[in-house]
C-alpha positions, 0 to 999 in steps of 0.5 A: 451873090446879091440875094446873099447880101440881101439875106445877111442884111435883113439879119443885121436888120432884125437884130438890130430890131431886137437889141437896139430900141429907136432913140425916139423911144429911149428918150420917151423912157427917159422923161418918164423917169424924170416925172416918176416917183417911187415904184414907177421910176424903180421899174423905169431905172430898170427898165433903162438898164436893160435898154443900156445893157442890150444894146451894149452886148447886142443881145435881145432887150426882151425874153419875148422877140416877138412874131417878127412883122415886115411892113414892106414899101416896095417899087413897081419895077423893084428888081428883087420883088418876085425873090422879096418874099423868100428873102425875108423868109430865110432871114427870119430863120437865119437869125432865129439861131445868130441873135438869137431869136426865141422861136415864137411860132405856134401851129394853133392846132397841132401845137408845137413850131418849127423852131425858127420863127417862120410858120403858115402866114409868119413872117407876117409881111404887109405889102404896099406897092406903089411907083419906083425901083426901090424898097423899105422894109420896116420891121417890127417885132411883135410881143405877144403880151402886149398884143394879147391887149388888141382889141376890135370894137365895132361901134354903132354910128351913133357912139360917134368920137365920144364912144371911140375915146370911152371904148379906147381908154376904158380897154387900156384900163382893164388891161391894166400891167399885162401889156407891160406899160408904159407902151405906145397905143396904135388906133384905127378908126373906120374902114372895115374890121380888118382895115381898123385893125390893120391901121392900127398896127400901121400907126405903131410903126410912127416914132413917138412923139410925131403927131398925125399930119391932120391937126384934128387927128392929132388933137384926137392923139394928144386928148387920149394919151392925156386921159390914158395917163390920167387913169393912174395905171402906171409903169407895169400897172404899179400905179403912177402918171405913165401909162402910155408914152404916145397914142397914135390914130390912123383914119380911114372912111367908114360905111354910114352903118358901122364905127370900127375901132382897132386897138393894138398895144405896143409894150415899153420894148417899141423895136422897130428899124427900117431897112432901105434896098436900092435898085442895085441891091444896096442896103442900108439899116436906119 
């Protein structure tokens, strides 16, 4: 059965997720060693072990896997769009017990969950629709350390560039080793509330080290990762030249009277994969 295939992809994908983290990130972790002295490259080497050992054992890199998030690209005329929803849905809870997955979903009012990582709203799925008959999911399991550390700032107009990289800097400071650096930081600039926040955590899905396409955009990134990394947090907050291994920025239009700002903070754990499904039902993990 095709949506059964489909299914057990999703899982492979999502532990895949869980206990392989992108090269692009590895390799982020790796230079940092090589500038770290001290306590820094002692977390750093630890740090790399773990990497090592989990995608070796295929067990999850971190205690905490996340609320699993999907950012899901999909074709108009995708054959499996209307099932898409329940097909993610019954991955997450198959792969809570096969990786496994800690359960991690918490009714805020009643307390407790249901044991396998679904809930109301959860998995959270972003959706973007646009032309074709193919799809990719991307995946990004989400920490809840690290995102305890997003931030909504609704600046006034006036702050202009110059308030938006105080505020952006200044929070990364006060949260000093809680989102367990040295991490990626995400940054919406404009929109509405939502749609900065949104932005945000769109931009964590870009690899490290890959600049925005607009050059004033990327020179916003590169000023803000060279500051965050000036402020002498550190690996785990210990002290040290690495707080960040990248900041990245989206934009989007404002209203002339509002400047929002959405911070999300990503940890040193940046798992992400994607999964492409063709018209026919083939799917492939990258």
């Amino acid at each position: 059965m095709k949506e059964e295939a489909l299914i057990e992809g999703l899982v492979e994908a999502i532990r895949a997720a869980a206990t392989e983290l992108p090269t692009d990130v590895t390799a982020a972790l790796t230079a940092a060693r090589a500038r770290e002295q001290g306590v820094g490259a002692v977390q750093l080497d630890a740090i790399l072990e773990n990497v090592e050992v989990a995608g070796a054992s295929s067990v999850p890199m971190c205690q905490d896997t996340g609320i699993q998030t999907f950012v899901v690209r999909v074709g108009a005329e995708f054959p499996f769009l209307g099932e898409l929803r329940a097909l993610i849905e019954n991955a997450v809870r198959r792969a809570t017990t096969s990786v496994p997955l800690r359960p991690n979903t918490v009714d805020p009012l009643r307390g407790g969950n249901p044991g396998d990582n679904t809930g109301r709203f959860i998995p959270y799925i972003l959706w973007e629709v646009e032309a074709g008959d193919g799809c990719q999911i991307h995946l990004l399991p989400k920490g809840g350390g690290s995102e305890n550390c997003s931030a909504l700032r609704m600046l006034p107009p006036g702050a202009g560039i110059r308030g938006v990289k105080r505020f952006v800097v200044d929070h990364v400071v006060a949260c000093g080793g809680k989102p367990c650096p040295p991490g990626v930081i995400g940054v919406g600039i404009g929109g509405g509330a939502d749609l900065a926040m949104k932005l945000a955590k769109l931009s964590l899905f870009r690899p490290v080290g890959e600049r925005h396409e607009d050059p004033l955009v990327a020179d916003l990134e590169t000023e803000l990762l060279a500051r965050i990394n000036e402020s002498g947090v550190g690996v785990m907050g210990l002290g040290g030249p690495t707080t960040a291994l990248d900041v990245h920025v989206e934009v989007a239009h404002r209203h002339p009277a509002s400047l929002p700002v959405g911070l999300v903070y990503q940890c040193w754990a940046d798992r992400r994969k994607t999964v492409s499904i063709d018209a026919a039902g083939h799917l492939e993990v990258v």
